[in-house]
Residue, then its C-alpha position, 0 to 999 in steps of 0.5 A: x659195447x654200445x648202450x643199445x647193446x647192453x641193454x638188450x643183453x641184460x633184458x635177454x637176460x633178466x627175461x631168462x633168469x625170470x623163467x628160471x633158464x640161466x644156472x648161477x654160471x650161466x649169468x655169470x658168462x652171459x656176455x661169454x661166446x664159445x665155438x660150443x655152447x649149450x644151454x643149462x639144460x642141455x648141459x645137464x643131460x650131456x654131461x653127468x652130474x660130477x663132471x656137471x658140477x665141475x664144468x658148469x658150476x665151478x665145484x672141485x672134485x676130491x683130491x686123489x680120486x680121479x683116475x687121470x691122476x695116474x694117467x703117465x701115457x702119451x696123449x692129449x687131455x681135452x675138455x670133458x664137455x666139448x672135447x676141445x684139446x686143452x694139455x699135452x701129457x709131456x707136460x704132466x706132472x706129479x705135484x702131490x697136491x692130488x689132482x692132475x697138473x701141468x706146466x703149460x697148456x696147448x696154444x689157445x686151449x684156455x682162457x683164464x680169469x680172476x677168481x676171488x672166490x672164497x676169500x681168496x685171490x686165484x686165476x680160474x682156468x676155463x676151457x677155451x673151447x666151451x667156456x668150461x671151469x677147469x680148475x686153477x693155476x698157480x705159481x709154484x710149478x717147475x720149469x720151463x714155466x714155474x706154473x701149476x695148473x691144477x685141473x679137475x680130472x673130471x673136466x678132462x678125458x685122456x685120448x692116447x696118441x702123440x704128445x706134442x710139446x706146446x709153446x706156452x701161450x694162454x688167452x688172457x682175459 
């Protein structure tokens, strides 16, 4: 990025978080470009305010309450907030850590990040498509990929149809 460059962004963006337009989120992705993209507002009145929360604001929702959890049919499982096509259920599983997890994600589905947020070390997982907050991945899955990516049920919507079998292929940031 040139000097040019940078300074008009960050004069976009000290223009917008003085008149209160830009969410913690949104000044935290502000460089960040998506096929879709919203502002605070917008998001606010298409998504309801847990699936909000989850997408637009990093939360977690509880473990064990998402209906997704038990969600055993052929499918896909896309982005609540964009509805971008992000696992297949042939790579589901049951990790019994409470929320729905999959060995690997569809080719381009995601981009992931470094997240030291509370105190701890992570890899965030956000949906390529929106730049939506997903949930994490971790390293103790099974095969063929030994990954666990945790997602938030509220992040996703489950659309029944055939359930391709991915290459394992994540966009690394």
């Amino acid at each position: 990025m040139r000097r040019r460059q940078f300074l008009l962004s960050g004069t976009a963006v000290g223009a917008a978080v003085a008149l209160g337009s830009l969410s913690w989120w949104e000044l935290a992705r502000a460089g960040d470009r998506y096929p879709v993209m919203h502002s605070d507002t917008q998001w606010q009145r298409l998504l309801v305010p847990t699936r909000y929360a989850v997408l637009r604001e990093g939360a977690t929702e509880r473990p064990f309450s998402s209906p997704l959890l038990h969600e055993h049919r052929s499918g896909i499982f896309a982005c609540a907030g964009c509805s971008h096509a992000l696992y297949s259920s042939a790579t589901k599983f049951d990790s019994g850590t409470g929320w729905p997890s999959f060995w690997a994600p569809l080719p381009h589905a995601i981009i992931t990040d470094r997240d030291d947020s509370l105190g701890l070390v992570r890899t965030e997982v956000r949906c390529a498509g929106c730049g939506g907050h997903l949930g994490h991945v971790f390293d103790d899955g099974p095969p063929p990929t030994g990954l666990r990516y945790c997602m938030n049920g509220l992040a996703l919507v489950f659309q029944p149809g055939p359930a391709p079998v991915p290459s394992y292929a994540p966009r690394e940031r």
